[in-house]
N, C-alpha and C positions, 0 to 999 in steps of 0.2 A: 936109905937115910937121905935127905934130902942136905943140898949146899947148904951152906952156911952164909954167903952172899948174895947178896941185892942183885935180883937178874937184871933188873931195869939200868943199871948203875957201870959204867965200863970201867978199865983198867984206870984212867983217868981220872974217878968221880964224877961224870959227866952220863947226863940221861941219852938211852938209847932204847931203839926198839928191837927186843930179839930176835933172833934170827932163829923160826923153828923148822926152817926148810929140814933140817937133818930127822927130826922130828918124827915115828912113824904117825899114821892116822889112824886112830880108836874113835870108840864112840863113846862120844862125851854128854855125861850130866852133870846139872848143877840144880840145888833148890834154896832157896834164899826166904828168909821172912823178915817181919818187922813191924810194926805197931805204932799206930797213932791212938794216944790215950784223950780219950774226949768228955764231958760231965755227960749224964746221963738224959739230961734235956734236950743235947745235942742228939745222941744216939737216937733218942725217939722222932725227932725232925727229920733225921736218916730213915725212920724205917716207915714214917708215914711219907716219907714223899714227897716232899713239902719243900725242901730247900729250893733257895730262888735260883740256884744254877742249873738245877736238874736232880737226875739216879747219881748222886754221889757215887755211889761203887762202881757203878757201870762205867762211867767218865775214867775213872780213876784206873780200871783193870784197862779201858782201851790205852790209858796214858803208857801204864806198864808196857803194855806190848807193845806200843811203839820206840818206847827208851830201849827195850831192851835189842832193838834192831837198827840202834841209831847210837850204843854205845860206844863204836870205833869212832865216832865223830865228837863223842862227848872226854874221852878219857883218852889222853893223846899216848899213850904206848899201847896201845889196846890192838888187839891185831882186828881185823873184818873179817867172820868168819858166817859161813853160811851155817844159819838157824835153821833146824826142822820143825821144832815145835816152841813154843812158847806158853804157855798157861799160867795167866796170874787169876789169884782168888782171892777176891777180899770180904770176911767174914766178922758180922758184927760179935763184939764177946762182952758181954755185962760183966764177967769176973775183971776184965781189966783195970775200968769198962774203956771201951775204945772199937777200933777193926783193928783184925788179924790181917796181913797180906802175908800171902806164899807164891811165889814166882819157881815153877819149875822151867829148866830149859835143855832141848837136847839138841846136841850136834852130831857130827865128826866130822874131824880133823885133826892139822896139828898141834891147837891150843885148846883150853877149855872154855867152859863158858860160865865161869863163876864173875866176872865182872859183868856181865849180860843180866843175868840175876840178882847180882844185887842192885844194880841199876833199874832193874824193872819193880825192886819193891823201894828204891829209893823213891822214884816219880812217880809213883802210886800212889805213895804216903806222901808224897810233897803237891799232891792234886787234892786228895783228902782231905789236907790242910786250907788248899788255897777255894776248895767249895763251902768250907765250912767259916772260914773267918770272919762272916759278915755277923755270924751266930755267936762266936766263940772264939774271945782271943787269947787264950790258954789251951788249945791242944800243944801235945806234945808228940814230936816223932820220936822216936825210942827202939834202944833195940834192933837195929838192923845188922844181920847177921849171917853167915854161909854156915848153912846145914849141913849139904851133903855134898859130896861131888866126888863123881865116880868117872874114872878112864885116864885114861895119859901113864906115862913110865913114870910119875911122882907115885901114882897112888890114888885109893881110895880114901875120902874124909868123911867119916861122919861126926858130925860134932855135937850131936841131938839125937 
């Protein structure tokens, strides 16, 4: 069963960063998604190719992968932890209508990598956004969410 207090948060009330040296090392995953909901005018500008920035998704999955290895710098308790893999995918979806992104990521170490993950579908979708706005200024990010995450003495989460 997991604490009931704020790890980030000390005796004090005062933010800190934890200390997971005690910590053993597993192998850590985390996969994350989230969705920018776009009109269906937009989505076909996406799939012919057309927008004036470029391959929207392509941009957008490189953006991922780089947030997610530049998230110690962006989220200040965040530990730096060595990345093995990263894979973001972002998938057009008519039922939404919008793109799907999914950001898988594995490590190990002391900590996880579920902030890495959501970070890599946060600047995916916030690229998404920022290619398409010139088209469309009603998308919407939505939904951004930690699915799975497997390793560490917390536990396994699947939340999907």
């Amino acid at each position: 069963m997991a604490d009931n207090k704020l790890s980030h948060i000390d005796e004090e009330g005062r933010a800190h960063m934890v200390d997971v040296s005690p910590k053993p090392e597993t192998e850590r995953l985390a996969v994350a998604k989230g969705e920018v909901h776009l009109k269906a005018e937009t989505i076909a500008l996406i799939r012919a190719g057309v927008m004036k920035k470029g391959d929207v998704l392509a941009v957008a999955q490189i953006a991922g992968i780089q947030a997610a290895k530049r998230t110690a710098e962006l989220i200040p308790l965040c530990h730096p932890i060595p990345i093995h893999q990263v894979q973001v995918d972002l998938q057009i979806r008519d039922d939404l209508p919008g793109v799907e992104i999914t950001a898988h990521l594995k490590s190990s170490g002391k900590t996880g990598v579920e902030m890495e993950a959501l970070t890599a579908v946060s600047v995916a979708a916030l690229t998404v956004y920022d290619m398409v706005k010139a088209v469309e200024k009603t998308a919407r990010i939505q939904n951004i969410r930690l699915v799975e995450k497997r390793g560490g003495v917390s536990g396994d989460v699947v939340n999907e």
